[in-house]
Backbone as CSV, one residue per row, in Angstrom:
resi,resn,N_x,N_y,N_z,CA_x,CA_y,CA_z,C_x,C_y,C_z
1,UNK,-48.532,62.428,43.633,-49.127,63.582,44.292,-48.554,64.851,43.682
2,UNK,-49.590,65.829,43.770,-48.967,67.026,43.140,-47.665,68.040,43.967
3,UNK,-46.506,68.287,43.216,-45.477,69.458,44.221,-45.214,70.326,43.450
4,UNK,-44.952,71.368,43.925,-44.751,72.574,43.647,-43.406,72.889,43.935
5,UNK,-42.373,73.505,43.393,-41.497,74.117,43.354,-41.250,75.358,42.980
6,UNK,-40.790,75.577,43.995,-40.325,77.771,43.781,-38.895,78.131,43.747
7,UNK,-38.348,78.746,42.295,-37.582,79.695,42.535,-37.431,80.485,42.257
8,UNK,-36.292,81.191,42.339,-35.699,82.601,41.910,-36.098,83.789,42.565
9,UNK,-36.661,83.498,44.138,-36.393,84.556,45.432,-34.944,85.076,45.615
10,UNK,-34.834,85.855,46.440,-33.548,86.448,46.765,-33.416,88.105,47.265
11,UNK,-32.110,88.629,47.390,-32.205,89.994,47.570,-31.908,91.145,46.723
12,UNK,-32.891,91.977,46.840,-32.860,92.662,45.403,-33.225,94.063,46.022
13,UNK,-32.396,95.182,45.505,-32.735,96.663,45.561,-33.654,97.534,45.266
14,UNK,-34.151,98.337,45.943,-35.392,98.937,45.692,-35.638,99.580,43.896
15,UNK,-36.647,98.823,43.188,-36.351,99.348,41.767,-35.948,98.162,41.105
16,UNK,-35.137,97.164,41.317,-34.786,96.245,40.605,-35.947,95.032,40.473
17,UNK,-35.343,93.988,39.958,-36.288,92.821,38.968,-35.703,91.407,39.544
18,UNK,-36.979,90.581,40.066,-36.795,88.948,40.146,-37.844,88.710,39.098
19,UNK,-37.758,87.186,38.733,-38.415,86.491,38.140,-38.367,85.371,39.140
20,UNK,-39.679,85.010,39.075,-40.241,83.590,39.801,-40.584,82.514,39.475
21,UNK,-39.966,81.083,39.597,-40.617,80.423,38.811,-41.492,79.231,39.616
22,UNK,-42.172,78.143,38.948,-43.193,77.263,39.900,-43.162,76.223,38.629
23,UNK,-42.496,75.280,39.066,-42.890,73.958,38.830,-43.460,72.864,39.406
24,UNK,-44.872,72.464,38.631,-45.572,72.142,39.199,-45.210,70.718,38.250
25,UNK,-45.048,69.509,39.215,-45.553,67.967,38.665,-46.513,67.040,39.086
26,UNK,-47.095,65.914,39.086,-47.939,64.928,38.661,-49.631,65.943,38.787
27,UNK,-49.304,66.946,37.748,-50.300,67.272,37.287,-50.889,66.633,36.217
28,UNK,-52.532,65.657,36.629,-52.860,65.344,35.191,-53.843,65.459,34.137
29,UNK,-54.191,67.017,34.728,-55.438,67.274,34.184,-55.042,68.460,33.605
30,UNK,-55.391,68.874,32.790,-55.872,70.425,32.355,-56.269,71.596,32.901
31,UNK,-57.650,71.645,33.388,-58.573,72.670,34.109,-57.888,73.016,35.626
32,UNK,-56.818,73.733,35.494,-56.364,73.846,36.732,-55.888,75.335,36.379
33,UNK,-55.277,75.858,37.193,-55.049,77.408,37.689,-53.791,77.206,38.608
34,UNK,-52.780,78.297,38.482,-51.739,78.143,39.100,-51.204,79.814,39.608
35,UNK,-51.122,80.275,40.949,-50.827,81.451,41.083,-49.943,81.518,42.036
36,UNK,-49.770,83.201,42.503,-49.171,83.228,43.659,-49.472,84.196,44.762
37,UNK,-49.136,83.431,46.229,-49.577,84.806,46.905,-48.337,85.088,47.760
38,UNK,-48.189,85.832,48.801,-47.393,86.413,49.403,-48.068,86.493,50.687
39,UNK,-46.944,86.234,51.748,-46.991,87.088,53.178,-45.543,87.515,53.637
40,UNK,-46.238,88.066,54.385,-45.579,89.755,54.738,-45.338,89.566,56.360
41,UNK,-44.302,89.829,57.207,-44.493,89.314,58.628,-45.662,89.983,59.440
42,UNK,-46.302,89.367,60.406,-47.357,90.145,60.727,-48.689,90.067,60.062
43,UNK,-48.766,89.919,58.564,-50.180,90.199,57.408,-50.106,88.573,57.292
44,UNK,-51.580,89.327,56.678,-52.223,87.938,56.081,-51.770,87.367,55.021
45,UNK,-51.855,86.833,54.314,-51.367,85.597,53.356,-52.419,86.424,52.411
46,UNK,-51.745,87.105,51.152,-52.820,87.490,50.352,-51.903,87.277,49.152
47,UNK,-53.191,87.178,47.980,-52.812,86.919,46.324,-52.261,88.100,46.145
48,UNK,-51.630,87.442,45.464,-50.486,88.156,44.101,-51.172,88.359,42.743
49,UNK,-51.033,87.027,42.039,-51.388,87.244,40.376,-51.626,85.657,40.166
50,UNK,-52.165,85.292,39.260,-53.005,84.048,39.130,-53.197,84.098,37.674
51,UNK,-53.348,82.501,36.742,-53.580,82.555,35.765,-54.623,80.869,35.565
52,UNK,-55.104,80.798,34.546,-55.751,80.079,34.110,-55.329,79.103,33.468
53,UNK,-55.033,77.776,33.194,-54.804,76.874,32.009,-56.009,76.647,31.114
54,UNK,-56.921,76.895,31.823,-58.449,76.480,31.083,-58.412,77.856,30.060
55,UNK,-58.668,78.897,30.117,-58.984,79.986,29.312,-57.936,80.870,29.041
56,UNK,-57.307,81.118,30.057,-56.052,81.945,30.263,-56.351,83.139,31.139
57,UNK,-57.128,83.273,31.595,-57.766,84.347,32.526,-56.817,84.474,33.784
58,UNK,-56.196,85.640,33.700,-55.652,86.733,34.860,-56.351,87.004,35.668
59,UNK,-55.152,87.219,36.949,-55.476,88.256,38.084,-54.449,88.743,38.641
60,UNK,-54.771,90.161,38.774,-53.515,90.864,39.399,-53.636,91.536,40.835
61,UNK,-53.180,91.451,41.928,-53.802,92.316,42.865,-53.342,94.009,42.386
62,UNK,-53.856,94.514,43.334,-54.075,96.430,42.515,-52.834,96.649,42.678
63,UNK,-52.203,95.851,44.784,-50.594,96.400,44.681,-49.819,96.387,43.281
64,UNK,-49.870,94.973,42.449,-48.654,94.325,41.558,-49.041,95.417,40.134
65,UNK,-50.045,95.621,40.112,-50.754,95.613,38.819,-49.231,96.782,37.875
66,UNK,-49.436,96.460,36.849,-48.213,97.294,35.949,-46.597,97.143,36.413
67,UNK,-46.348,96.437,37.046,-45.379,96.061,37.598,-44.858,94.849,37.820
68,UNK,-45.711,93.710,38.002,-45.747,92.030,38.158,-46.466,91.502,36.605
69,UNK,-46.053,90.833,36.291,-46.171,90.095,35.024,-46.344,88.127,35.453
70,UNK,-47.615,87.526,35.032,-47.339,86.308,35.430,-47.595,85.655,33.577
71,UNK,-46.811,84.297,33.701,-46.708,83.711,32.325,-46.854,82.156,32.755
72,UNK,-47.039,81.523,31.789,-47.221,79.909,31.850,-46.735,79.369,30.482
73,UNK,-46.527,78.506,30.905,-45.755,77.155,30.089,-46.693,75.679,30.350
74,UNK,-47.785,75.626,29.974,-49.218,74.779,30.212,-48.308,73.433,29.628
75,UNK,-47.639,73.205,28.965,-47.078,71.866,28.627,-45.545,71.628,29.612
76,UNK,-45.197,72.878,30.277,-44.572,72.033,31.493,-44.965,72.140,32.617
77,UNK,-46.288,72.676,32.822,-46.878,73.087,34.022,-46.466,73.793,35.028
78,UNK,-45.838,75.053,34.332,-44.741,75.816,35.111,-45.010,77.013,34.794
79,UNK,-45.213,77.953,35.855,-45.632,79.689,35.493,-44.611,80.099,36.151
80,UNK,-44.628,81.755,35.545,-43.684,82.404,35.869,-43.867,84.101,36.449
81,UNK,-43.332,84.433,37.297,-43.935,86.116,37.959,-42.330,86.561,37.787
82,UNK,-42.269,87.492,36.368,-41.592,88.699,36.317,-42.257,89.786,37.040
83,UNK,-41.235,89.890,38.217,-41.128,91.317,39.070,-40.586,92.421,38.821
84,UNK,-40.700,93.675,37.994,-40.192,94.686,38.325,-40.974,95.704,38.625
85,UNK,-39.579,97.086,38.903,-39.971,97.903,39.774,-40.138,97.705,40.944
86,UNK,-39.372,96.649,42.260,-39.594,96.098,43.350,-39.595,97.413,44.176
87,UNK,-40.338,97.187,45.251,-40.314,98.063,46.319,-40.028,97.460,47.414
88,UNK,-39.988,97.841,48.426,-39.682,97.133,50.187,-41.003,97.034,50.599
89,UNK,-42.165,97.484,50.042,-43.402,96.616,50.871,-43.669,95.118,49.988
90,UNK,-43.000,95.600,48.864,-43.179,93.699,48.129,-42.638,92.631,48.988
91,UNK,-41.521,92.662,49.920,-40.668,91.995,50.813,-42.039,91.198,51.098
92,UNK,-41.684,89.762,51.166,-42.585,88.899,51.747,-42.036,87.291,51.279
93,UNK,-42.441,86.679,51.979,-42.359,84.668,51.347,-43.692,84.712,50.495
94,UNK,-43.153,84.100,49.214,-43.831,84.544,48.121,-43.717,82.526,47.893
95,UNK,-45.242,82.362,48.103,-45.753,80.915,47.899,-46.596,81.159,46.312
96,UNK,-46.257,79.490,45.792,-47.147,79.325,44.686,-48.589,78.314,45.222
97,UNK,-48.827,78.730,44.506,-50.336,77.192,45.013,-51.079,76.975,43.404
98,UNK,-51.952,75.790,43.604,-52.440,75.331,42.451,-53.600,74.821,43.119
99,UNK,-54.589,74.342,42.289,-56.102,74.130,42.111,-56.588,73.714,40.718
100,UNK,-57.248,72.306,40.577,-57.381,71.879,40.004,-59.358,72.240,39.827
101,UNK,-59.756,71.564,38.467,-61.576,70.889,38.442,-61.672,72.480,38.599
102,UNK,-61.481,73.417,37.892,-62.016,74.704,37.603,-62.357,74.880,36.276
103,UNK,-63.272,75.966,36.251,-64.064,75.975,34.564,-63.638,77.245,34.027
104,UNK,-64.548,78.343,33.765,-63.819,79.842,33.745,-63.176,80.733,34.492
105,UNK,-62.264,81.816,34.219,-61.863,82.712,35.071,-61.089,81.841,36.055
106,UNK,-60.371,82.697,37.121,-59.352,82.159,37.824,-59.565,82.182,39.216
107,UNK,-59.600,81.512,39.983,-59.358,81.921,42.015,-58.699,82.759,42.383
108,UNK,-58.954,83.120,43.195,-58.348,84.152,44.062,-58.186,83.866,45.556
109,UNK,-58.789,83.321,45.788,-58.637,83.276,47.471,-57.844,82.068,47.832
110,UNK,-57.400,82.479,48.814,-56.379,80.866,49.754,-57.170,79.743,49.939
111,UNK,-58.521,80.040,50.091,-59.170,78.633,50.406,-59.380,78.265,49.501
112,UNK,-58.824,78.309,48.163,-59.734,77.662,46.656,-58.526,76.817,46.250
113,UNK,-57.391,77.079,46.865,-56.259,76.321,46.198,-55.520,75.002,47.144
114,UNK,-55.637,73.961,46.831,-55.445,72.444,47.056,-53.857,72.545,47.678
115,UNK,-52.732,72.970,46.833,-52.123,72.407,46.663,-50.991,73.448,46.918
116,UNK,-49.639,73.370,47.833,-48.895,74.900,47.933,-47.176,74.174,47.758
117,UNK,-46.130,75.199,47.591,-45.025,75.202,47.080,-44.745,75.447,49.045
118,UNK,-43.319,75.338,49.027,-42.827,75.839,50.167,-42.466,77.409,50.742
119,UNK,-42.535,77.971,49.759,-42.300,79.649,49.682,-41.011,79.917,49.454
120,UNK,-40.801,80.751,48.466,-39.059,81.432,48.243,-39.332,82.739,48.939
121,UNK,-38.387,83.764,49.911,-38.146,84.927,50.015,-37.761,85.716,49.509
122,UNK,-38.290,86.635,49.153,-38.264,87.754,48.482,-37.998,89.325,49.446
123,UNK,-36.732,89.716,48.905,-36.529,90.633,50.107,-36.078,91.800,49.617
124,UNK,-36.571,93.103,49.635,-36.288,94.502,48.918,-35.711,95.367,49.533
125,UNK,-34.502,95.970,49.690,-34.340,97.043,50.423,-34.475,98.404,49.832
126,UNK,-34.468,99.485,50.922,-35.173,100.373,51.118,-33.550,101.463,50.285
């Protein structure tokens, strides 16, 4: 069965840099997509940044954009979200998820993805 693993959450100062990572195993297909989203106490569960194994096709939400960086490693099935420039509204449990049997371009929404990590915290002060 497929699992997900998250690290490199923690506490970090307003302005400073995590990197995230997601290892994903008994992946055995290709055409899959691997991203991340975030919640926030109170909010909804919304995307982060997302990438493609099939094409390589991005997504950034507008918050991250120029600031969040996501990368992959398609032969260990493991992506990665360099964070900088953190702020205190980034503060949130920052889940990975995956989704397999996709063709172009990448998902975005919570209901498209199969498969979720346990969430690392991510926590910014002010």
């Amino acid at each position: 069965e497929v699992q997900l693993v998250e690290s490199g959450g923690g506490l970090v100062q307003a302005g400073g840099s995590l990197r995230l990572s997601c290892a994903a195993s008994g992946i055995t297909r290709d055409d899959y997509a691997i991203g991340w989203f975030r919640q926030a106490p109170g909010k909804e569960r919304a995307g982060v940044s997302f990438v493609s194994a099939v094409d390589g096709s991005t997504y950034y939400a507008d918050s991250v954009k120029g600031r969040f960086t996501i990368s992959s490693d398609n032969a260990k099935h493991t992506v990665y979200l360099q964070m900088n420039s953190l702020k205190p509204e980034d503060t949130a449990v920052y889940y990975c998820a995956a989704v397999g049997e996709i063709r172009v371009g990448v998902p975005t929404s919570i209901y498209e993805y199969d498969y979720w990590g346990q969430g690392t915290q991510v926590t910014v002060s002010s």
